[in-house]
Structure formats: structure tokens, C-alpha cells
N, C-alpha and C positions, 0 to 999 in steps of 0.2 A: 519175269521169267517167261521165255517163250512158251506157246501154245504145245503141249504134249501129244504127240498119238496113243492112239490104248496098249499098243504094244512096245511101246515104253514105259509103263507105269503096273508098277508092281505090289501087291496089297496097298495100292491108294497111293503108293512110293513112286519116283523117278528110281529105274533103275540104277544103282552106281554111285544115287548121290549121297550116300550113309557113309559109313569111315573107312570102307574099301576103299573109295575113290581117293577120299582124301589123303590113306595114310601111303596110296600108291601113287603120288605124284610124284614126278623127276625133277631134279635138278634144274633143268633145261627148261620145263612146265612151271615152275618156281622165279627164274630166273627171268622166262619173258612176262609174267605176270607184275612184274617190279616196273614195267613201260606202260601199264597199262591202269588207263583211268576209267571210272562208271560214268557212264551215259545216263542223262535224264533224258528219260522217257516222258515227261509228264502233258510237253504239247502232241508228240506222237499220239498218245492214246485216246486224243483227244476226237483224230480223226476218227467218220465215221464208219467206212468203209472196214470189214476187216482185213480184206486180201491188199491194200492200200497201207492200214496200220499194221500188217505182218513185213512189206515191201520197208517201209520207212523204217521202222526198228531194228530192221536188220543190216540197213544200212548203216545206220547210226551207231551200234553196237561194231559191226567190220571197219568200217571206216574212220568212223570218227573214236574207236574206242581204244586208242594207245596215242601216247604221247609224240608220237613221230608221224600223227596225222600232217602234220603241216608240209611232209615230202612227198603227199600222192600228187599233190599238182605236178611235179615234175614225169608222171608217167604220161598226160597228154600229152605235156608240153615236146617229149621226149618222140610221142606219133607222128607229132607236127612239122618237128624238127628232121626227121625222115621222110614223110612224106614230101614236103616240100624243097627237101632235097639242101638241108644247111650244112653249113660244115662240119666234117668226123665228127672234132671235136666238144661240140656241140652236145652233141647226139651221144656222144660219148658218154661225158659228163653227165646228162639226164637221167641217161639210162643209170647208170650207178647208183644215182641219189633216190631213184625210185625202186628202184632192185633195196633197199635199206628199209623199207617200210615192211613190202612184201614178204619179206624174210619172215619178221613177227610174228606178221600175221599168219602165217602158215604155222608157225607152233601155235598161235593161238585157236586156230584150224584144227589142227589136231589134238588139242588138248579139248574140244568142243566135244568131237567125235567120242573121242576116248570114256566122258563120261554115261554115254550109252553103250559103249560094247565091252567096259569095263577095265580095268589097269593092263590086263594083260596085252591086250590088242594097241590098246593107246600105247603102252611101253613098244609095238612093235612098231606102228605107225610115225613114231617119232624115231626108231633106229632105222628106219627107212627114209624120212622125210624130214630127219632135224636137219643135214644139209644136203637139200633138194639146189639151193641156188647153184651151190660148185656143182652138183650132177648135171644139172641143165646146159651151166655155160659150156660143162667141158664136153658133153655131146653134141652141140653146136658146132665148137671147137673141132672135133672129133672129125665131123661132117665136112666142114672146111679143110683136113688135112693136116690144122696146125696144132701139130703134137708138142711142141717147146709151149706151146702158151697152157694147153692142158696139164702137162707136166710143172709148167711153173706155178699156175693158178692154186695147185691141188698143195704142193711142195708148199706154198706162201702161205695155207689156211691151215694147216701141222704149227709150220714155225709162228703163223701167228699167235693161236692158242696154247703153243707151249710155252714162249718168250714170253708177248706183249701179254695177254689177257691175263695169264696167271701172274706173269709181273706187276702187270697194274694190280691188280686184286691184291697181293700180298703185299704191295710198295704202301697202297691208300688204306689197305686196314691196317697194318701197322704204324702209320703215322694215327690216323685216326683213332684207336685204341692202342697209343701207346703204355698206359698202363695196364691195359689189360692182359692176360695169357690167352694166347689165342693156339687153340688146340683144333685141332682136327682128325678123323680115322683114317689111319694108314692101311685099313685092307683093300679099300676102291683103288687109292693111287698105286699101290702096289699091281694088281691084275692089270689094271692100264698103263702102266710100265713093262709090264712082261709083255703084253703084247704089239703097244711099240717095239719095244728089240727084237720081238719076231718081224715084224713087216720091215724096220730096217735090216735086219740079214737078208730078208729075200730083196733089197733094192742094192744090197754092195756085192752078193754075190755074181749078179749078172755084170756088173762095174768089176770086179776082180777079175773073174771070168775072162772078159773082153783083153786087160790089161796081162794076163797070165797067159793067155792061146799065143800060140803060134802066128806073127803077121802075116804070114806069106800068104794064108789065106782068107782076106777080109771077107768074102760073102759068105763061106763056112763058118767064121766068127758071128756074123750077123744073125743066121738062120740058127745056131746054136744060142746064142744070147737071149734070142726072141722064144725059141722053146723053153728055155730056162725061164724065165720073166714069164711068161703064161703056166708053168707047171707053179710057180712061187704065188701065181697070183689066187690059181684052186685052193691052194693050201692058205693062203690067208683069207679066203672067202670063208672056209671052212671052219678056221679059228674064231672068226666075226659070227659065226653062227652059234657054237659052242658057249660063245659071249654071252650072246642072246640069251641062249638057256640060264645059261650060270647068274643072268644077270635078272629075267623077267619069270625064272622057276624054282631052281633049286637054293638060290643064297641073293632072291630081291631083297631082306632087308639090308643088305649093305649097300644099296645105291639107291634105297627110300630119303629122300630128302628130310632133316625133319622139321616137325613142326613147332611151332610156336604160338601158342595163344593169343601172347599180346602184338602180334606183327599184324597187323591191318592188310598190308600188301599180300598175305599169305592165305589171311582168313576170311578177305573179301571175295574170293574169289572160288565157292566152295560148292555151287550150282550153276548148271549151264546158262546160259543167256540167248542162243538160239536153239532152234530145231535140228534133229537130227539133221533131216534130206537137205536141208536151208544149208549146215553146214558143209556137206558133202558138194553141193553146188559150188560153195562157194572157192572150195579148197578147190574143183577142176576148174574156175574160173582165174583165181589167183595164179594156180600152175602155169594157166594160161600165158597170163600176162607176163610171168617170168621168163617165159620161152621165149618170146616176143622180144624183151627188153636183152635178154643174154642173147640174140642173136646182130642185134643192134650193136653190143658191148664187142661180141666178137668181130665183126666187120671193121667197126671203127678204129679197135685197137692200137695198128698200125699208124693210123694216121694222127691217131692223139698223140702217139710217141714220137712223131716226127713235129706236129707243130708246137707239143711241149719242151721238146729237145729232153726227153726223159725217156730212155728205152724201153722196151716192149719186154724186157725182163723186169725191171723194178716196177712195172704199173701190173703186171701179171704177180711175181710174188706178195708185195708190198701194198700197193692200194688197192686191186680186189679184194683182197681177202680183209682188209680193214673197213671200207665201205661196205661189202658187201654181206658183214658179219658185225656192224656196229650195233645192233639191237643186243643181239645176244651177251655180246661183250658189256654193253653198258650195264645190261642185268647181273655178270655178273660182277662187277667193281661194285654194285648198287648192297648187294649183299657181302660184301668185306668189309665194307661201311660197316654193317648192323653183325661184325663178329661173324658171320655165317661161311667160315669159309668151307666148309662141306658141299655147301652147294655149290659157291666158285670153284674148286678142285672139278666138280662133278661137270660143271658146265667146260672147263678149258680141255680138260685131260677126255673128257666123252666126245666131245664134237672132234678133237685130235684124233682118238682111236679110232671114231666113225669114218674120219677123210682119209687115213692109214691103213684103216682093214677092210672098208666096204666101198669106197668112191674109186680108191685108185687101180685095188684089183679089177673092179667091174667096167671100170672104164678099158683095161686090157680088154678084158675079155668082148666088150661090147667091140671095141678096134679089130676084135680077129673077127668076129663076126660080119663087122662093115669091109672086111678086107684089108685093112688097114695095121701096117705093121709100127705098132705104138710095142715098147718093152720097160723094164725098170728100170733101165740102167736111165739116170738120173744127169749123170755125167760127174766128174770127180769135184766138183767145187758143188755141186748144190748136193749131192749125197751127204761129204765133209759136214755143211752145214746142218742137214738134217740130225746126224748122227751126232753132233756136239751140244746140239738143243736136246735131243733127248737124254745123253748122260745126262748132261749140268741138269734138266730137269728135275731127272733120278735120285742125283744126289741133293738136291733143292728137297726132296719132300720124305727125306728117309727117315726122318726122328720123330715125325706126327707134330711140331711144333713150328710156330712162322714168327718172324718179325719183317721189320720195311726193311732190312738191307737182305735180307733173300730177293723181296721183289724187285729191289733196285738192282741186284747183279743178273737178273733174268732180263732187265728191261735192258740193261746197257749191251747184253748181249746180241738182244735184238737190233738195238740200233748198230754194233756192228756187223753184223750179218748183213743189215739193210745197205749201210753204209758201201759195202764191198758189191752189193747188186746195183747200187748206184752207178758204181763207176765201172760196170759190166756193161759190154759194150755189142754184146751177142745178141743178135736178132734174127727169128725164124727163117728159114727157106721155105717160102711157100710151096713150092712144087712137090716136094718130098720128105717133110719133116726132118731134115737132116740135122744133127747138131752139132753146130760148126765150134771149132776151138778145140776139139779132142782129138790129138794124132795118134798113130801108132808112128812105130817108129821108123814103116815105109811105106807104108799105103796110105798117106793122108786120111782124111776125113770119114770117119767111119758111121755106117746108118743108126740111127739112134731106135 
């Protein structure tokens, strides 16, 4: 255990680290914990330097301490491949595979912090920071102008965690505990279904809207859409906040993970491993480097999709959000394995509502701020899609009970959703975010 300050250490205690901490861990905190292995210390400590043996264990611990240590190489190789100027797709590629580590480690980051400032902060830092990746690329994104890939990015990390991750999780525990009953509480999936249907009405109403106005005049439909879409987007900020409460004040134990004595993966991991300030660095250093690599992702994007012959919509809904969210997801299939589907619900349906109620309103709002006219309207084929994953969802988790063909009709839905962005053939306007393929029925191409 790292070197403590005095004002962490409470009657002779680490603050946090008693049953508060423990019995206040998240789903999410649970679920990256499942990637992650302990570090021998034993020649570190050997060294005799201590500001030397604080530097090394802490690397050792960040770095080498989850099982997706073998994809940092790919963040140089990712600098180098930029720097020296290799191709998109290259650079593409790397960036991805090392965006997949970084992820982790940021819950493992904040789940560090957490246990010095206690469950409530941690619960906040994580509804802030569980997904930092999609924040980052689509402010890049933002910066660049291109709104279809923001749009698509955020749209692909909903439908991934509603389809694919909760499908895998219910397809593989149910095979795998085929005789057993596998139960889970329906009051968390419940509140994270209400509030999906609220942030999909604020994304079909501005798509209705558009489709309901009067053609004759397109910039009037525009300028009204886009205050629509901004007034939709306060009111789901505001329901993401209310969440907050409801979820880290007035009724945390329904979204407390629980525990298990005999889970090794759960109960290993029950005292910090670095220092406060160590971890605070290291989470602005990681930030860092996400910035870094999603600005590389956003650059290239285009040109991977042209040397892939794979459009720049199915690498935006479909492989971001699957690379870019492979950690989390594997934690959670890792616990459908071991019966736990409370935490898988918590991890698929929480990271959903997070990218729903707090990424995508914020991203509006950060677009009007940049000047930039981003709105919700979705367009009619990826709204459709959004709004069908979240019914089937809905009704996938409404009895509190699972087997594998729940999962398997979640998964096949995904691969048709995928299937149909596959052979979508739509690619951003850089000049203006425009999105093309949606007519009215006399002014052509209408601003997105």
C-alpha cells in the first residue's frame, strides 16, 4: 500500500477504507476491477531511494496493473506513426487500440481517488469521468466541425451498451449458468429506462418537428429545431442531475453493487494502491493522452474509411464505441459468468444513460458555446434505430429474470442495426456539418 499523508489517516485508519468505501462501490468500479491483476512489488521495494521506489511502484501499479497492459505499446507507436507522418490508417488503428487500455485505467483512476474523498465524490467523479473517451473525441470532433461523426460516435455507444454488451452479458450467463435462475432488481433498470425514453423524446421531437413544419421555410425550420434541441438538451442535463441525487443520495442502495465474500476479484481489491496526489496526476496525465490519441482518431477517420472501403458511419457507430469501450464491456460479460448480473445491467444500462443524459446534451450545449450549430435531431434512420434498441431493451428486462435467448435477441438486433450501417453509405460534409440523405419535400438538404 502506498505511503499515506497525515491528513488521510484517521484514528490510525486510511480514511474510506472501512465498509463505507467498500459497500459504496459501483457497478462500473466492480466491473473494471474484473481486468485487473496485483502487482509484485517485491524487487521495487528493494530499491533504495524512496522517491525512486514511490516513482516505480507507481508505475508498476498504473501501468502494468490490468490485463490490457500489452496495448500501451501501441500509444508510442501511435506518436511515431504521426509524427513521422505514416498513413491515416495507421495512426488510426493505434490510436484505438491504445484509447482501449486508457479507458481502464481512468475508472481505475478514479476509483483510487474515490477512496480518499469517500463514496459520494467517487460516485460523482465516475458519473462525470466513466465516459471521458466519448467526451474527449466528440470535443475534438466538435472542434473540427464534424458533427455527423459526434453524432454517430455518441448514437454507436447507447446502441452499443444497450444491444451488444447487455447481449453478450445475458447470451454468456445464460449459457454458462444454464441451470441456474438467474435474477436480478428491477428498480435500477427500471429508472434507467425512464430516463432513456425521456432523452429519446427530446431527440424525435426536434426529427418530428423538422418533418411536421412547413417546407417553404428551411432556415426558419433550422433555427427552430436547433432552439428545440438546446431547450431538450437543459432539460435532460437536468434530469442527469436529479439522477445523481436519486442515485449517490436519497436511494444509493439500489445501484450499490453487491458483495460477495468468496469473489477474489471483488475482495482483492478493498485498499488503495497509490497515493492521493500520485493519483490525481496521474488521471491529468492519462486525460492527457486521450486528448492526444482522439485527436489523431478524429483526423484520420476519414481516410481509414476510404482505405478500408468501410464508411465513416459504421467505423463512427460500430467500431469506436466497441474498441473504445472494450474494457468495460469485457468486465461486464466477466460478471454474467459468475451470475452477477446486477452489476452487468449496472454497467450496460449506466454507461447508456451517462452517453444519453450527460455526453450528448453537453456536447449541444458545448456546440452553442463554440458557435457551432450541432442539434438532436439524429436524422430518421439513426433516431428509428436508437428508439427500437431502447423499447426491445425495455421489454428485454421487465420481469427481473434472464436467460441466453434474451441475450441472443439483443445481440442479433445489433448486428442488424450494424448490418444496415454497413451498407450506409453517408459521409460527413466537412464544411458544415450538413446531413445529407434527408429531404424535405422541396428544399432539399436540410441543416442538421
Amino acid at each position: 500500500m502506498a505511503s499515506q499523508e497525515p491528513w488521510q489517516m484517521e484514528n490510525g485508519n486510511l480514511k474510506g477504507s472501512s465498509k463505507e468505501i467498500k459497500h459504496g462501490r459501483t457497478a462500473h468500479n466492480m466491473s473494471s476491477s474484473s481486468l485487473r491483476k496485483k502487482s509484485d512489488l517485491s524487487l521495487v521495494n528493494k530499491v533504495p531511494c524512496g522517491l525512486v521506489r514511490q516513482l516505480l511502484a507507481n508505475l508498476q501499479e498504473v501501468i502494468l496493473g490490468t490485463k490490457l497492459s500489452v496495448l500501451f505499446p501501441a500509444i508510442p507507436l501511435a506518436i511515431v506513426a504521426q509524427y513521422y507522418g505514416f498513413a491515416g490508417p495507421w495512426i488510426f488503428g493505434l490510436s484505438l487500440l491504445g484509447l482501449t487500455p486508457l479507458a481502464e485505467r481512468l475508472g481505475f483512476l478514479t476509483e483510487q481517488i474515490a477512496y480518499y474523498t469517500g463514496p459520494t465524490v467517487g460516485g460523482l467523479l465516475n458519473a462525470t469521468c466513466g465516459n471521458a473517451t466519448e467526451l474527449i473525441i466528440a470535443i475534438f470532433a466538435l472542434s473540427k466541425n464534424k458533427i455527423l461523426v459526434v453524432k454517430y460516435s455518441l448514437l454507436g455507444s447507447v446502441l452499443s451498451n444497450l444491444l451488444l454488451v447487455l447481449g453478450t452479458s445475458l447470451f454468456c450467463g445464460g449459457i454458462y449458468n444454464l441451470r441456474k435462475e438467474q435474477k436480478y432488481d428491477r428498480k435500477q433498470s427500471d429508472i434507467n429506462s425512464l430516463l432513456l425514453l425521456l432523452g429519446l423524446l427530446c431527440h424525435m421531437l426536434p426529427l418530428m418537428f423538422r418533418y411536421a413544419a412547413n417546407p417553404s421555410g428551411a432556415a426558419l425550420i433550422a433555427d427552430s429545431t436547433l432552439s428545440l434541441s438546446r431547450a431538450g438538451s437543459i432539460v435532460m442535463l437536468v434530469a442527469y442531475l436529479a439522477y445523481l441525487v436519486f442515485q449517490l443520495w436519497t436511494h444509493r442502495q439500489l445501484f450499490e453493487a453487491p458483495e460477495d465474500g468468496d469473489d477474489d476479484t471483488v475482495s482483492s481489491d478493498e485498499e488503495p494502491v497509490i497515493g492521493f496526489w500520485s493519483s490525481v496526476v496521474w488521471l491529468i496525465l492519462m486525460t492527457a493522452i486521450i486528448a492526444l490519441l482522439s485527436e489523431f482518431v478524429v483526423g484520420t477517420i476519414e481516410v481509414a474509411s476510404e482505405s478500408w472501403g468501410i464508411s465513416v458511419t459504421f467505423i463512427s457507430i460500430i467500431l469506436l464505441p466497441i474498441v473504445g469501450n472494450a474494457a468495460e464491456h469485457a468486465g461486464a460479460v466477466i460478471f454474467a459468468f459468475k451470475n452477477k448480473l446486477d452489476i452487468s445491467l449496472g454497467v450496460a444500462l449506466g454507461s447508456a444513460t451517462q452517453i444519453a443524459m450527460f455526453v450528448v446534451p453537453l456536447c449541444v450545449l458545448v456546440a452553442w458555446i463554440m458557435g457551432i450549430r450541432m442539434d438532436l435531431d439524429f436524422s430518421l434512420l439513426e433516431t428509428s434505430s436508437l428508439a427500437l434498441a431502447i423499447i426491445v431493451t425495455a421489454f428485454t428486462l421487465q420481469d427481473g429474470s434472464s436467460h441466453y435467448m434474451k441475450g441472443l435477441v439483443l445481440l442479433l438486433c445489433y448486428v442488424v442495426i450494424g448490418a444496415c450501417f454497413f451498407v450506409s453509405k453517408t459521409t460527413p460534409d466537412q464544411g458544415n456539418g450538413i446531413t445529407p440523405g434527408i429531404k424535405l419535400p422541396t428544399e432539399g438538404v436540410v441543416s442538421a
